[in-house]
C-alpha positions in Angstrom: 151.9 179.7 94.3 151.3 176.5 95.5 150.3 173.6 92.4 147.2 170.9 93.0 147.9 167.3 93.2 145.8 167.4 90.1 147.2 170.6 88.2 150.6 168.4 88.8 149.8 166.0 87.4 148.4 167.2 84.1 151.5 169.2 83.7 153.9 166.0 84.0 151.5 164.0 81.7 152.0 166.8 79.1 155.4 167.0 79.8 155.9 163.1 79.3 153.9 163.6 75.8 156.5 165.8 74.4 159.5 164.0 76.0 158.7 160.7 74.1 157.3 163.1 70.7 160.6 164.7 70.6 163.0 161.9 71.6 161.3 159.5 68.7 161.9 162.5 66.6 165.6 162.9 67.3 166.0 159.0 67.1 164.6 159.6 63.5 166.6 161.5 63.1 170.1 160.2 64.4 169.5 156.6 63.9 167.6 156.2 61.0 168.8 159.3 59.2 165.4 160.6 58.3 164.8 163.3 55.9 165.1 166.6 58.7 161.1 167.8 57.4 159.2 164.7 58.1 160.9 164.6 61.7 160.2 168.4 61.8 156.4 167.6 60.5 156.7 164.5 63.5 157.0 167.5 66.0 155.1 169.8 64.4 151.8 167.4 63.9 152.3 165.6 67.4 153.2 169.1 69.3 149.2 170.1 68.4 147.8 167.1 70.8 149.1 169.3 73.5 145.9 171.9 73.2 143.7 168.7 73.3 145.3 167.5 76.9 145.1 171.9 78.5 141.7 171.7 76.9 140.2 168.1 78.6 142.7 168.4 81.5 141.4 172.3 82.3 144.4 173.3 82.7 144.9 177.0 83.6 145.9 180.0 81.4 148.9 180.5 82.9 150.4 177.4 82.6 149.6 177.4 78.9 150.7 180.9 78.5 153.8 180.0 80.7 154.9 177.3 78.6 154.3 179.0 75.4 156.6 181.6 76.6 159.5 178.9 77.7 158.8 177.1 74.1 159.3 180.2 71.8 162.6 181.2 74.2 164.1 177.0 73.2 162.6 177.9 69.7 164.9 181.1 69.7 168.0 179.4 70.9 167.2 176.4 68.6 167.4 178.6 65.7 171.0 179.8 66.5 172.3 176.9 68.3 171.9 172.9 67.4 169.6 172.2 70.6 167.1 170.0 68.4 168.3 169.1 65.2 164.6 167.2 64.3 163.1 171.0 64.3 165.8 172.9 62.3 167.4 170.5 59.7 165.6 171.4 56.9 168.0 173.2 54.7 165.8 176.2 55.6 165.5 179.7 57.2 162.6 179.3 59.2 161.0 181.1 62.4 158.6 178.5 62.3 158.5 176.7 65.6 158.7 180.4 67.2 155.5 181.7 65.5 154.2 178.2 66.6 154.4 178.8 70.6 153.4 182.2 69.9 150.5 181.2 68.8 149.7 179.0 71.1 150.1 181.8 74.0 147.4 183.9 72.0 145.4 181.6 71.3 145.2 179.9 74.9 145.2 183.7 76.7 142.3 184.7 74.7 139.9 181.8 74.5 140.3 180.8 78.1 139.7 183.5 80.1 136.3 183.3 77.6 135.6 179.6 78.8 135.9 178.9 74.6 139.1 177.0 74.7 137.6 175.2 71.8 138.4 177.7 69.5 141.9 177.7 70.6 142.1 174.1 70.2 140.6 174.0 66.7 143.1 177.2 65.4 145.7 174.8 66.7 144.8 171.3 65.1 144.3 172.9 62.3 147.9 174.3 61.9 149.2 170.9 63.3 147.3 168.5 61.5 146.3 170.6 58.0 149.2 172.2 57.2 151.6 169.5 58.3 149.8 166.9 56.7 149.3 169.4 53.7 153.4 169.9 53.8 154.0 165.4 53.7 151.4 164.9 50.9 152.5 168.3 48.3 156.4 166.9 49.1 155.7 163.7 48.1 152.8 163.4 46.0 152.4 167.1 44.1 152.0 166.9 41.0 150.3 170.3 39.8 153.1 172.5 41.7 152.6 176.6 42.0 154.3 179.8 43.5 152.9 182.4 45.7 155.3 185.5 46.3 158.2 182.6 45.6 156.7 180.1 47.5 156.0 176.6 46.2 153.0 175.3 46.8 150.8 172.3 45.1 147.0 171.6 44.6 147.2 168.6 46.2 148.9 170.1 49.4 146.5 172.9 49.8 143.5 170.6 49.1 145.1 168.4 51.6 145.2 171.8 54.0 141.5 172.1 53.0 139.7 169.0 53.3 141.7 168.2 57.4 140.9 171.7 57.9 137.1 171.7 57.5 137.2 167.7 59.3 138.9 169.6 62.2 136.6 172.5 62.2 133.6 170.6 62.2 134.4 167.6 64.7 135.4 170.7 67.9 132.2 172.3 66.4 129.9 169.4 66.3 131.0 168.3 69.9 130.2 171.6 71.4 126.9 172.5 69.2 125.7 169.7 68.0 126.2 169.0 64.0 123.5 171.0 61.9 123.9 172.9 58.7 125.2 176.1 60.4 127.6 174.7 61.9 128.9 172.8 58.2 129.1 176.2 56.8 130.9 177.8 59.5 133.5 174.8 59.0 133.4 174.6 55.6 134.6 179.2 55.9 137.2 178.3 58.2 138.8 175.6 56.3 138.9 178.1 53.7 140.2 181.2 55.7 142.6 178.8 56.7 144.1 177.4 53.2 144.1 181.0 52.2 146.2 182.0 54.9 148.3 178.7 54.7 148.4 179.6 50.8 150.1 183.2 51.1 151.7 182.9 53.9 155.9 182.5 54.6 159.0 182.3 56.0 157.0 180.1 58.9 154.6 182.9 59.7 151.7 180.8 58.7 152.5 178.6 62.2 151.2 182.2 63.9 148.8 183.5 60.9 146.7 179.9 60.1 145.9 178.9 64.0 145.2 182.4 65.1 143.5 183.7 62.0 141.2 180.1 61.5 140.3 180.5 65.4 139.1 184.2 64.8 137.1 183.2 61.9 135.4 180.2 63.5 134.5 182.5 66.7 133.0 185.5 64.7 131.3 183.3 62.3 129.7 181.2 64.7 128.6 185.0 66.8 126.5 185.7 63.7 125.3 181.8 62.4 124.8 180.3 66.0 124.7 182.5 68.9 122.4 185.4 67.2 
């Protein structure tokens, strides 16, 4: 299969974009000894963007789906062997950055064969920005902790995951609908959906359960508040 001039070139921009993410996370890292989860949360937040450039850039399903496939195989190997040290020194077990490509794949194989890659996009900032953001501000500024199925959470965190989540929802929404009171309370569901499945999730499952299951509920909601 022969590649585009064009098609080239969006896959070596994106390629460059998470070169420089992931070497300024592993000189965190190595040089100035950062804590392993904010360099994790670096990746994890900054990794997101990369929906944002296959969205604008119309870059093809395959290519997503491709490298979602080659991202979950490093993820694999990174969890048994030190590849990248910024994604797996957390003093954790986590499949994490697995469930993370994976989702990714589904997200971008379903919505773009649809021509709504804004959904995929949305399920995806949502996971990168929300619950990464949610993970920095519950670490270090929780103050009302609590446990679901021995997981700790805090109030601040998941109102963190709430407040970026609905912001997230309702910027992709706005841009493709226009901003109007259906569209607030299709954002303001999602952002729950997704703090809920943030919430209960574990063991990294919510980077497949939270962009997946927040992109579902955004596209059936908006089939019965927008399209009907």
């Amino acid at each position: 299969m022969e590649l585009s001039h064009s098609l080239l070139f969006s896959i070596g921009l994106v390629a460059c974009y998470l070169a420089v993410l992931i070497l300024i996370a592993e000189k965190l890292k190595s040089v100035f000894s950062t804590d392993g989860e904010i360099t994790r949360k670096v990746v994890h937040i900054g990794t997101g963007n990369v929906i944002l450039f296959a969205w604008w850039l119309n870059i093809p399903a395959w290519v997503g789906i491709s490298a979602a496939i080659l991202a979950a195989t490093i993820a694999i190997l990174s969890y048994f062997f030190p590849i990248l040290p910024s994604l797996n020194s957390v003093g954790r077990r986590s499949w994490g950055t697995f469930f993370y490509a994976v989702s990714i794949g589904v997200l971008v194989g379903y919505f773009w064969p649809i021509s709504h890659p804004e959904y995929a996009a949305m399920g995806i900032l949502i996971m990168a920005l929300g619950d990464g953001f949610a993970a920095l501000v519950g670490q270090n500024f929780g103050q009302h902790p609590y446990k679901i199925f021995g997981s700790g959470k805090s109030l601040e965190g998941s109102l963190t995951m709430l407040v970026i989540s609905f912001l997230v929802s309702l910027i992709i929404l706005s841009f493709i609908n226009g901003i109007n009171p259906p569209i607030i309370l299709v954002s303001l569901l999602t952002a729950i959906g997704a703090t809920i499945l943030e919430t209960f999730s574990k063991l990294g499952i919510d980077n497949l359960t939270v962009p997946v299951g927040s992109a579902a509920i955004a596209y059936f909601l908006t089939q019965i508040f927008i399209s009907s």
